[in-house]
DSSP file (Angstrom, degrees, kcal/mol; ACC not computed):
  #  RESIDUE AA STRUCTURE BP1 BP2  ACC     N-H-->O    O-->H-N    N-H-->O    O-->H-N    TCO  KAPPA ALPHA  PHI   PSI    X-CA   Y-CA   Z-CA
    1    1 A X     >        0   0    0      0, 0.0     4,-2.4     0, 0.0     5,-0.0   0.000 360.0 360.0 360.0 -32.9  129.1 -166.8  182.0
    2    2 A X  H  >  +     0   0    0      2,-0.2     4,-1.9     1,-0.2     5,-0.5   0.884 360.0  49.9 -81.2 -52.1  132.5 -165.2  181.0
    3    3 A X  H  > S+     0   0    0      1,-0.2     4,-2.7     2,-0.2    -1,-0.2   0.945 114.7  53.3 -52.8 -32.0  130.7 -162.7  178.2
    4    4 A X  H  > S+     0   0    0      1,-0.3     4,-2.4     2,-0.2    -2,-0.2   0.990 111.6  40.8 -68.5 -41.3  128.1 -161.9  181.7
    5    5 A X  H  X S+     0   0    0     -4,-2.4     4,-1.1     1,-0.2    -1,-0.3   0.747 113.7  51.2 -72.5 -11.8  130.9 -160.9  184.0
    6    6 A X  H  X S+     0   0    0     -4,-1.9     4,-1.3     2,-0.2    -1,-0.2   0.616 112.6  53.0 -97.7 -39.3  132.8 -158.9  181.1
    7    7 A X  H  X S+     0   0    0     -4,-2.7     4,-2.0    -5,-0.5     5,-0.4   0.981 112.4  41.5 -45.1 -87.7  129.1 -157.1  180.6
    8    8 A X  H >X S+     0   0    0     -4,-2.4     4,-0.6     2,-0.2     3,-0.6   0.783 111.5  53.5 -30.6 -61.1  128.9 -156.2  184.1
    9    9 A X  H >X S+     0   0    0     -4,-1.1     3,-2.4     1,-0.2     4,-1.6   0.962 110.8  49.7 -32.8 -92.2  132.5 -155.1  184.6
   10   10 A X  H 3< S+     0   0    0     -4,-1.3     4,-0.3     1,-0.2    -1,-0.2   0.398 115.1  38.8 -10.0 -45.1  131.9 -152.8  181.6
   11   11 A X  H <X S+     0   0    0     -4,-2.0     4,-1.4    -3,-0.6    -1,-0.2   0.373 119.3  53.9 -89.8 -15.6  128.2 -150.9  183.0
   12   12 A X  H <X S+     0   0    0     -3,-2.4     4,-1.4    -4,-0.6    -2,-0.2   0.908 112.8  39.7-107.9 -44.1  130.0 -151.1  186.3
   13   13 A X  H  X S+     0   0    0     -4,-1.6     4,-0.7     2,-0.2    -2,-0.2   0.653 114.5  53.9 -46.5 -32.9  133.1 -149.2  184.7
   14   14 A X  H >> S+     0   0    0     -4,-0.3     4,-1.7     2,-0.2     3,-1.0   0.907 107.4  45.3 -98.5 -79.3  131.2 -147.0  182.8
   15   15 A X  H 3X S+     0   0    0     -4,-1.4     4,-3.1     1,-0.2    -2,-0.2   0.857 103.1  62.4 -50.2 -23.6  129.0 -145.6  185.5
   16   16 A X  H 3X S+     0   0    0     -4,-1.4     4,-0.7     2,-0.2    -1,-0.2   0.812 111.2  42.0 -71.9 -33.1  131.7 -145.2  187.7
   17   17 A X  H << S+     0   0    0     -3,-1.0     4,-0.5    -4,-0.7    -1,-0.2   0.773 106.6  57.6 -42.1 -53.9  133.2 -142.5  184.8
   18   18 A X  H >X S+     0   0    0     -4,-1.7     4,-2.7     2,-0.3     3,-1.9   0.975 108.5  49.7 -52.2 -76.5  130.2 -141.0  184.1
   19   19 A X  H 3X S+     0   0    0     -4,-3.1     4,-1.7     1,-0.3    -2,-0.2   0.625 110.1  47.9 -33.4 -33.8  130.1 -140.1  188.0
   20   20 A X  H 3< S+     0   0    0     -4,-0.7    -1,-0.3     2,-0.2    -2,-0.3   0.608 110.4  52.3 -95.3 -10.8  133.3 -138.7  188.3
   21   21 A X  H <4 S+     0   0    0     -3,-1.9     4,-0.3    -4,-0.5    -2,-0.2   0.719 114.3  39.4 -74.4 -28.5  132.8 -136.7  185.3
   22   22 A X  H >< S+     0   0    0     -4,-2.7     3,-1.4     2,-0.1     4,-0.5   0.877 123.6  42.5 -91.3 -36.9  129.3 -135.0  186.5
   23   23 A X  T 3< S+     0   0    0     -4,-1.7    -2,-0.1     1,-0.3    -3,-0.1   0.540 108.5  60.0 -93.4  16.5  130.8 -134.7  190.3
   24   24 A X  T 3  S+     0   0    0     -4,-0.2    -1,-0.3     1,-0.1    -2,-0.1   0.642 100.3  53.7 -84.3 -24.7  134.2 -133.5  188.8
   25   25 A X  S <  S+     0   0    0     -3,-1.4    -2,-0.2    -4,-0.3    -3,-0.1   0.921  99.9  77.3 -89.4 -45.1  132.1 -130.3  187.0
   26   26 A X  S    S-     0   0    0     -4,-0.5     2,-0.4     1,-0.1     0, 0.0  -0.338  72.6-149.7-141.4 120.8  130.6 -129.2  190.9
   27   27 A X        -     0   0    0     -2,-0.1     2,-0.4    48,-0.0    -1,-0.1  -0.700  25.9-118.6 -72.6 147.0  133.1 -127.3  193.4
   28   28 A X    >>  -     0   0    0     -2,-0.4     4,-2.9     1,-0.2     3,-1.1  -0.714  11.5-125.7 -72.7 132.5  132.3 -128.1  196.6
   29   29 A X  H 3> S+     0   0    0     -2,-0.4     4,-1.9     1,-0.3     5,-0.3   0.969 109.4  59.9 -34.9 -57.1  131.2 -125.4  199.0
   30   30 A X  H 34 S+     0   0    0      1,-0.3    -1,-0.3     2,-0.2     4,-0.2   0.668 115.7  41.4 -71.4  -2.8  133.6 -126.0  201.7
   31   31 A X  H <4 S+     0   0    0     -3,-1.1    -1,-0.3     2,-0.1     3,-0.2   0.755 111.2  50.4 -99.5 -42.2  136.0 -125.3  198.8
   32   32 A X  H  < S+     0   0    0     -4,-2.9    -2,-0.2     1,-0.2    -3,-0.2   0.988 109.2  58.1 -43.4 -75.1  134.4 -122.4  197.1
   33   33 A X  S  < S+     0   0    0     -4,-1.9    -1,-0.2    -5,-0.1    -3,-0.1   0.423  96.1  68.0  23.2 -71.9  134.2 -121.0  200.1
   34   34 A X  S    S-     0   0    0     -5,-0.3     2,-0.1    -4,-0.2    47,-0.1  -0.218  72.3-117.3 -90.4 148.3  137.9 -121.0  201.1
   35   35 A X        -     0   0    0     -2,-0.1     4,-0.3     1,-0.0    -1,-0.2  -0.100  30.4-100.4 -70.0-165.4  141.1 -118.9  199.7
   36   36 A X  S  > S+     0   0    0     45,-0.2     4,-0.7     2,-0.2    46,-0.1   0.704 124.5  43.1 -90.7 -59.7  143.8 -119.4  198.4
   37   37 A X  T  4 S+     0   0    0      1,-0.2     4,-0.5     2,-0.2    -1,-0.1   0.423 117.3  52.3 -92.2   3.9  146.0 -119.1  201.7
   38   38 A X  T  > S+     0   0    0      2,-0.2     4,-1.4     3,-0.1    -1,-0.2   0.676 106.6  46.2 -98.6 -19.6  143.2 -121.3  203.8
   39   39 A X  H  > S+     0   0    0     -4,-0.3     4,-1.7     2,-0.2     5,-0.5   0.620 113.6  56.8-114.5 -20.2  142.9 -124.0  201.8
   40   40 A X  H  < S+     0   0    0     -4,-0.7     5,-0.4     2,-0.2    -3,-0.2   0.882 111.0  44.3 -80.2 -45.3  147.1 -123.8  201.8
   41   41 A X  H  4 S+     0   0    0     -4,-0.5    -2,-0.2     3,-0.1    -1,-0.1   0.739 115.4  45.5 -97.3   6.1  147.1 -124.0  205.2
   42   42 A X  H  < S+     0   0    0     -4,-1.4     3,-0.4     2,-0.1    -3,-0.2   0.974 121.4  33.5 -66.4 -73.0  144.6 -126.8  205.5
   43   43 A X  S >< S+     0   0    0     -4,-1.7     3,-6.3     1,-0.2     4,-0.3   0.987 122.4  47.0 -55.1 -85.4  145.9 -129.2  202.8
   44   44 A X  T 3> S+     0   0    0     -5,-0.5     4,-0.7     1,-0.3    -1,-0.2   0.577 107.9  48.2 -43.6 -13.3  149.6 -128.5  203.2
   45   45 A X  T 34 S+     0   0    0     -3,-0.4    -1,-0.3    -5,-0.4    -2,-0.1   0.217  94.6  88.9-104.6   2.0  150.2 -128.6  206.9
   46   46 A X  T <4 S+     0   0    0     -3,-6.3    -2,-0.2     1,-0.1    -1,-0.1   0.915 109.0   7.6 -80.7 -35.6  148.2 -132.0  206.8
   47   47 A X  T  4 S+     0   0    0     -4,-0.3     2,-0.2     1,-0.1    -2,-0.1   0.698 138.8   1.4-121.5 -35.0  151.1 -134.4  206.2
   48   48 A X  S  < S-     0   0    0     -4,-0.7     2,-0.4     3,-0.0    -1,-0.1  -0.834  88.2 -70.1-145.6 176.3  154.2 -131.8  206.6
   49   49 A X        -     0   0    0     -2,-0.2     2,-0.5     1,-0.1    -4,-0.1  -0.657  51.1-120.6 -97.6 162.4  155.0 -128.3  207.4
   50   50 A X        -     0   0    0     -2,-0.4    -5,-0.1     1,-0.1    -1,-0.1  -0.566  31.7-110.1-103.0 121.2  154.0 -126.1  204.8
   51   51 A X        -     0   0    0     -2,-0.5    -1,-0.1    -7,-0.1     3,-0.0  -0.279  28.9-102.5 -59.1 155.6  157.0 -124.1  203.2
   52   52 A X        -     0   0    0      1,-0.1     4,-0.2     2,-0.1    38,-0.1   0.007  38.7-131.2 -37.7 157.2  157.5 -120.2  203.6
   53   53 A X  S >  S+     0   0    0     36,-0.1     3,-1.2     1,-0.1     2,-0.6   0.933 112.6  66.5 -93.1 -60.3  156.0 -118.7  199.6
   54   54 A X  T 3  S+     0   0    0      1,-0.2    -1,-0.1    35,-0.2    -2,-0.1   0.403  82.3  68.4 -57.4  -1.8  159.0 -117.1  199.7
   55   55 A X  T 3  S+     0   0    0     -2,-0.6     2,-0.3     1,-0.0    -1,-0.2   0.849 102.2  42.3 -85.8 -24.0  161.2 -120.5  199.4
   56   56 A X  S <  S-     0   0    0     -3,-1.2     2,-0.1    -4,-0.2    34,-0.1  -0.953  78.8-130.2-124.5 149.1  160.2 -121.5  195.4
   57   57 A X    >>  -     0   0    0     -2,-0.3     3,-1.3     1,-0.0     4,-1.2  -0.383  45.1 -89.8 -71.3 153.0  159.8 -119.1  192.4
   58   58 A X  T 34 S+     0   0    0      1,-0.2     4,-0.3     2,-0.2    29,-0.1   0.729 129.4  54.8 -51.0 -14.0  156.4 -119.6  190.4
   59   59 A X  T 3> S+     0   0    0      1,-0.1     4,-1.5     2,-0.1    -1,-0.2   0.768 111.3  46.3-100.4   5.2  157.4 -121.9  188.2
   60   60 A X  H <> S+     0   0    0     -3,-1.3     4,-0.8     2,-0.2    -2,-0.2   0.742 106.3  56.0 -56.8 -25.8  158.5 -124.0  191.2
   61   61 A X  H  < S+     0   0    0     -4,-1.2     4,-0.5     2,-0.2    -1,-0.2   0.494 107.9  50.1 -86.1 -30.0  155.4 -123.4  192.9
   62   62 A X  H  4 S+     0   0    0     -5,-0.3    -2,-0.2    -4,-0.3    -3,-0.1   0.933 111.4  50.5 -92.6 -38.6  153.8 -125.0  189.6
   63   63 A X  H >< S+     0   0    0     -4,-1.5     3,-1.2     2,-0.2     4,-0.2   0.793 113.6  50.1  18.1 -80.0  156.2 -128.0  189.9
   64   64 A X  G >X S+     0   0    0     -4,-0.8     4,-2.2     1,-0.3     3,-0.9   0.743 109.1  42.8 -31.2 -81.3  155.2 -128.2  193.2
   65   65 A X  G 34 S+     0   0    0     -4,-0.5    -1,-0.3     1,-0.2    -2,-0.2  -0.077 105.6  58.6-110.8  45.3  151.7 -128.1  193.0
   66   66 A X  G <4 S+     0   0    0     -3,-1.2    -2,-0.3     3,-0.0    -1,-0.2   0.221 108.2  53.0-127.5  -2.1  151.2 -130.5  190.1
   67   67 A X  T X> S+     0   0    0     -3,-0.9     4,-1.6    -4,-0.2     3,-1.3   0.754 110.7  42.1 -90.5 -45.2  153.0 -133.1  192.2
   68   68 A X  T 3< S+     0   0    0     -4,-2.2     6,-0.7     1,-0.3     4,-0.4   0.095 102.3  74.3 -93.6  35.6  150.7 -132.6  195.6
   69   69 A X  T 34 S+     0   0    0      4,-0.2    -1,-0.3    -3,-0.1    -2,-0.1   0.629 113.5  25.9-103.0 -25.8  147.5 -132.6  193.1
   70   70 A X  T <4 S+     0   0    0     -3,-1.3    -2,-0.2     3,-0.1    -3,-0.1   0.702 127.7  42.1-100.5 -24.2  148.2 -136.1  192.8
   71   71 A X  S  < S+     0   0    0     -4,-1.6    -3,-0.2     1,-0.1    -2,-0.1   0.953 129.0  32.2 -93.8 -47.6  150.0 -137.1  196.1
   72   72 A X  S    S-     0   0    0     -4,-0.4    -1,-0.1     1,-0.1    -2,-0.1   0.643 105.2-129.4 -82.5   1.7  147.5 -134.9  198.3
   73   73 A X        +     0   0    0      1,-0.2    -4,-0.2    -4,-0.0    -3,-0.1   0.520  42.6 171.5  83.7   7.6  144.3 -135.4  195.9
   74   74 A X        -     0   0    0     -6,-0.7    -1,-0.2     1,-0.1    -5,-0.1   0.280  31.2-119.6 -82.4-163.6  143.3 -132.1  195.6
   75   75 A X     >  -     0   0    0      1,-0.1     4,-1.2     4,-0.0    -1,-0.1  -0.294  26.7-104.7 -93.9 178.3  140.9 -130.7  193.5
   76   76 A X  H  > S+     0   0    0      3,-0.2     4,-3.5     2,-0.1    -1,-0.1   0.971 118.7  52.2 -10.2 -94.7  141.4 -127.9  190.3
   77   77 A X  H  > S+     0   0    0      2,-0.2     4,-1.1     1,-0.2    -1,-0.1   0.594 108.4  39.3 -13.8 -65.3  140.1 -125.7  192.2
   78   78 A X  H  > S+     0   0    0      2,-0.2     4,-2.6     3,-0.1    -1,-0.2   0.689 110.8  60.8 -82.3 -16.0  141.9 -125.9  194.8
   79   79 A X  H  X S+     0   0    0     -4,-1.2     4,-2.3     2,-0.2     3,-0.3   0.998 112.2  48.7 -36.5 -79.1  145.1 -126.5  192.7
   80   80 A X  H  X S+     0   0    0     -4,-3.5     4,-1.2     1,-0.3     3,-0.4   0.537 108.2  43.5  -4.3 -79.9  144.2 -123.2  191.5
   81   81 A X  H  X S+     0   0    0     -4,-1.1     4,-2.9     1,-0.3    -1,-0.3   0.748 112.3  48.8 -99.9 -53.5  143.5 -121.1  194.2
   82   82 A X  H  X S+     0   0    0     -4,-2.6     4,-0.9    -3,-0.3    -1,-0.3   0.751 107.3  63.8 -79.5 -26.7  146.5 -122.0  196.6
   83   83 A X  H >X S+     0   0    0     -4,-2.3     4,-2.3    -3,-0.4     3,-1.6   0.989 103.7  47.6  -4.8 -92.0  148.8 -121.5  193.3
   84   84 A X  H 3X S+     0   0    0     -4,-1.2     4,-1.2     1,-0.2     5,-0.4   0.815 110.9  50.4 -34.4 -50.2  147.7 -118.0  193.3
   85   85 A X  H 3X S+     0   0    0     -4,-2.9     4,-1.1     1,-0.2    -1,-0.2   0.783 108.8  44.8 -60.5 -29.5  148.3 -117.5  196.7
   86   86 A X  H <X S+     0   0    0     -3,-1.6     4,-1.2    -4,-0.9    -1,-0.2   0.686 116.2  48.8-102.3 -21.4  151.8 -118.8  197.1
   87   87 A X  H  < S+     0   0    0     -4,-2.3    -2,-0.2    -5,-0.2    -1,-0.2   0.688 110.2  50.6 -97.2  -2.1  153.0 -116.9  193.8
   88   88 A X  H  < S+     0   0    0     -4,-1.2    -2,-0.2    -5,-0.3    -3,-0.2   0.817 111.3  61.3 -86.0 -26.9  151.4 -113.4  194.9
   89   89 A X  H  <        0   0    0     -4,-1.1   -35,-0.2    -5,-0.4    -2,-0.2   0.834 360.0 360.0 -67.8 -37.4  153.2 -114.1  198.0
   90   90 A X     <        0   0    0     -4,-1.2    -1,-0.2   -37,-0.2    -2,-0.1   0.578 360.0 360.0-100.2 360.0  156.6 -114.3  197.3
């Protein structure tokens, strides 16, 4: 019974990988879509107000926004794109 549930566990683990690795490749429209400076003032203005670009230098700005890729979830992408924006801006 122990070998079945360790089976299961495993194929259940295993697809669940698989999935986020083919719907990790796929931007989303509603992200594609968006800039750099929409997608900043979507995400960032959800939980706090969103600093001036003029307050952190770029590599603050990278700092920054490798911290809220994990705390707000975002995507690459959207890493990316709101990156750019906030270091062409100040």
């Amino acid at each position: 019974m122990k070998k079945r549930n360790l089976f299961l566990f495993a194929a259940a683990t295993a697809a669940i990988v698989l999935i986020s690795v083919i719907n990790g490749c796929k931007v989303p429209e509603a992200i594609a879509s968006k800039s750099g400076a929409q997608l900043w003032a979507e995400n960032c203005n959800r939980c706090h107000n969103a600093p001036d670009p003029l307050y952190y230098s770029d590599s603050q700005w990278d700092v920054a926004m490798e911290h809220m890729r994990v705390k707000a979830l975002l995507t690459d992408v959207e890493v990316k794109k709101i990156a750019t924006f906030l270091k062409a801006s100040n």
